[in-house]
Every structure is written in structure tokens, then in C-alpha cells.
C-alpha positions in Angstrom: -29.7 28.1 -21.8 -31.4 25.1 -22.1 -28.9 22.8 -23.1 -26.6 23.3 -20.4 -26.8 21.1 -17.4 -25.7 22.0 -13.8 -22.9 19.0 -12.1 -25.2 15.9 -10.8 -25.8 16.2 -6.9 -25.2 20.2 -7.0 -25.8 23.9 -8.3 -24.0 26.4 -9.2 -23.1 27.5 -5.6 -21.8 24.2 -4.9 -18.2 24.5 -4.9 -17.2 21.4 -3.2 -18.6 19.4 -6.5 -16.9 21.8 -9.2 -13.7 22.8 -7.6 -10.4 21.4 -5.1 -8.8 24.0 -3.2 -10.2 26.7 -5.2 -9.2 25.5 -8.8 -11.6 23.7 -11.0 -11.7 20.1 -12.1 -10.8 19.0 -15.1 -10.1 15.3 -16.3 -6.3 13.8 -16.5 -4.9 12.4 -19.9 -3.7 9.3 -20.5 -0.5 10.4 -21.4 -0.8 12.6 -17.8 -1.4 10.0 -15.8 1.2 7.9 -17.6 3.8 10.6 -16.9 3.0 11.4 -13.3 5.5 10.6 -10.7 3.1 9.0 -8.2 5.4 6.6 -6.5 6.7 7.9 -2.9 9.6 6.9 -0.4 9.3 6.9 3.0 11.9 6.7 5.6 11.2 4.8 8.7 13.3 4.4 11.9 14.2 1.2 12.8 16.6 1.6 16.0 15.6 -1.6 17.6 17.9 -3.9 14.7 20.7 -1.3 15.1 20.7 2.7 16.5 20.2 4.8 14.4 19.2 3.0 11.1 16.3 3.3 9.0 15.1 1.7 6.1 13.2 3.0 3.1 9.9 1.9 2.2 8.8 2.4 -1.4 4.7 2.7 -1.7 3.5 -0.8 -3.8 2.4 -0.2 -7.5 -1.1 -1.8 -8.1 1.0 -4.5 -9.6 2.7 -5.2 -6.5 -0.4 -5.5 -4.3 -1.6 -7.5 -6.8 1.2 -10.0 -6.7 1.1 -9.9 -2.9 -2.5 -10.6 -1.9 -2.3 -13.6 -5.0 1.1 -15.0 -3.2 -0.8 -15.0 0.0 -3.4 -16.8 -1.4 -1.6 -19.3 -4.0 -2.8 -22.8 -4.2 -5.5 -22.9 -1.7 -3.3 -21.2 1.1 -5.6 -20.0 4.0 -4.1 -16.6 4.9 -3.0 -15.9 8.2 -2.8 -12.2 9.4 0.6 -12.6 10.9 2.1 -13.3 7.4 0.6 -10.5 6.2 3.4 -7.8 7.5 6.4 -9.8 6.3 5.3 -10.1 3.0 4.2 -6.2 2.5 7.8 -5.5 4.4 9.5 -7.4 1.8 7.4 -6.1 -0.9 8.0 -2.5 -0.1 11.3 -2.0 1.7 14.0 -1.0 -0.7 17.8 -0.2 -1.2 17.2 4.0 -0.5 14.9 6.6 -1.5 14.6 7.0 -5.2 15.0 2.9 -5.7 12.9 0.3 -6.8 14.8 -2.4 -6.2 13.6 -4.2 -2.9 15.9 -5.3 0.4 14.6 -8.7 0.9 13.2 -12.0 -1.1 10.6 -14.2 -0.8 13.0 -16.4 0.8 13.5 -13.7 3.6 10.0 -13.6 4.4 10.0 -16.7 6.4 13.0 -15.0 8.9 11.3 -11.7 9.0 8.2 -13.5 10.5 10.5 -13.8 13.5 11.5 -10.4 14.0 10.8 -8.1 16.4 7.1 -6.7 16.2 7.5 -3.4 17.1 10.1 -2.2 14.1 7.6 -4.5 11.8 4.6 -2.9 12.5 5.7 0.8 12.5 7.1 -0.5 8.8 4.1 -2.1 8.1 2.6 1.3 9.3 3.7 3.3 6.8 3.0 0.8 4.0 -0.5 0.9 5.3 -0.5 4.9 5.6 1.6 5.3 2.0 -1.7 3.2 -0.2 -4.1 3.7 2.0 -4.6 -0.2 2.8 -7.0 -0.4 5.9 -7.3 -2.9 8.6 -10.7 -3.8 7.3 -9.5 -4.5 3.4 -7.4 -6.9 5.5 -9.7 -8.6 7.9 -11.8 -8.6 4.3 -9.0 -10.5 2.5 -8.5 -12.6 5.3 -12.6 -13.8 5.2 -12.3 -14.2 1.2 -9.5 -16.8 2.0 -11.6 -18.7 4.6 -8.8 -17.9 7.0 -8.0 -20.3 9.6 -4.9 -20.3 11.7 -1.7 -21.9 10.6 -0.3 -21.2 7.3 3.4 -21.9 6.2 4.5 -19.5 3.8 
């Protein structure tokens, strides 16, 4: 038939543009995407502030990424790396799985700058691994700011 057209960048034996895992494409509603339960909890060890704990890390909404990368960047603020994981620890952690209300402050941030790395970065780990945030979006966000090294936030 002459007025149908095969998918752009394939034909009709081209599976990997028409189909995921076997089950054709087909484009999300509003209302779908409005409903969906996209938000996931992840529970993370952190023995080395007391054995056997964990805390739960919520993944950010677009909102709260949003909010983070302008806080780090307020009023002229060069950002500095190392700021970086208390404030996405604070932004994420939460009271338990299922919650959305969060552990810690902004006031807390300054405190959990001091804490010990390696619990902070397996956190921040799973921040990262939850949205899909990569070390090169933040070497990126850190050259937009004109980075330089001492910030106080």
C-alpha cells in the first residue's frame, strides 16, 4: 500500500525498532504516565555509623534534582564536588521504604560533609545508580559553575 510507511531507521524485519522484549510499542497517556508508580526505595547498608543499620534512599523526582543542582549553584556559588554527595544524601535519604519524607535538612548538610566517606559514597552510589546521574553530568555541572575549589554551603 502506498500510503503506509515502514518505522524511520528500519524495515519490517527490524524488531529492535518496533518491539521491547517481544511486545510492540505503543505510546503512554497522559493520564498513564500520571498514574504510574515510578518512584523506587532502596535500602543501603550503612554499618560503619552503627552495625547493622541501613538507611533508605528514595530515587529524586525531577523536581528534586532540580532544586538540588539550583541550591548548589545559588547566588553565584562555584560548586565544589565534595558538596555534591551531602546534598543528594540529604535530598534522597528518607524515614523507610514507602516514605517521602526525608532524614536530614539543609542544615544537616554542613555535618554530613564530615562523615565518613565510605558509608557516603556507597549512599551516594545508589542515588547515582537509582536516576541514572553519571559522573560526567557531574564533572559537566561542575564546568557550567566555573568550579573552583572552596565553596561554603
Amino acid at each position: 500500500m502506498a500510503d503506509e510507511q515502514q518505522p524511520q531507521g528500519g524495515d519490517e524485519n527490524d524488531k529492535s525498532m518496533n518491539t521491547i522484549a517481544d511486545e510492540p510499542k505503543r505510546l503512554i497517556s497522559r493520564d498513564e504516565i500520571k498514574a504510574s508508580d515510578d518512584i523506587r526505595w532502596i535500602e543501603c547498608p550503612v554499618d560503619e555509623w552503627k552495625k547493622g543499620a541501613v538507611v533508605w534512599v528514595r530515587t529524586p523526582t525531577a523536581a528534586d534534582r532540580d532544586t538540588l543542582e539550583f541550591d548548589l549553584l545559588a547566588d553565584g556559588k562555584k560548586l565544589e564536588k565534595s558538596a555534591i554527595r551531602a546534598h543528594y544524601v540529604a535530598l534522597c535519604v528518607v524515614k523507610g521504604e514507602g516514605s517521602h519524607e526525608r532524614l536530614f535538612d539543609a542544615e544537616d548538610i554542613v555535618w554530613l560533609r564530615n562523615k565518613n566517606a565510605v558509608p557516603m559514597n556507597r549512599i551516594f552510589g545508589k542515588i547515582l545508580e537509582a536516576c541514572i546521574v553519571t559522573e560526567d553530568e557531574i564533572d559537566e555541572l561542575a564546568k557550567n559553575s566555573g568550579a573552583a575549589s572552596g565553596v561554603t554551603t
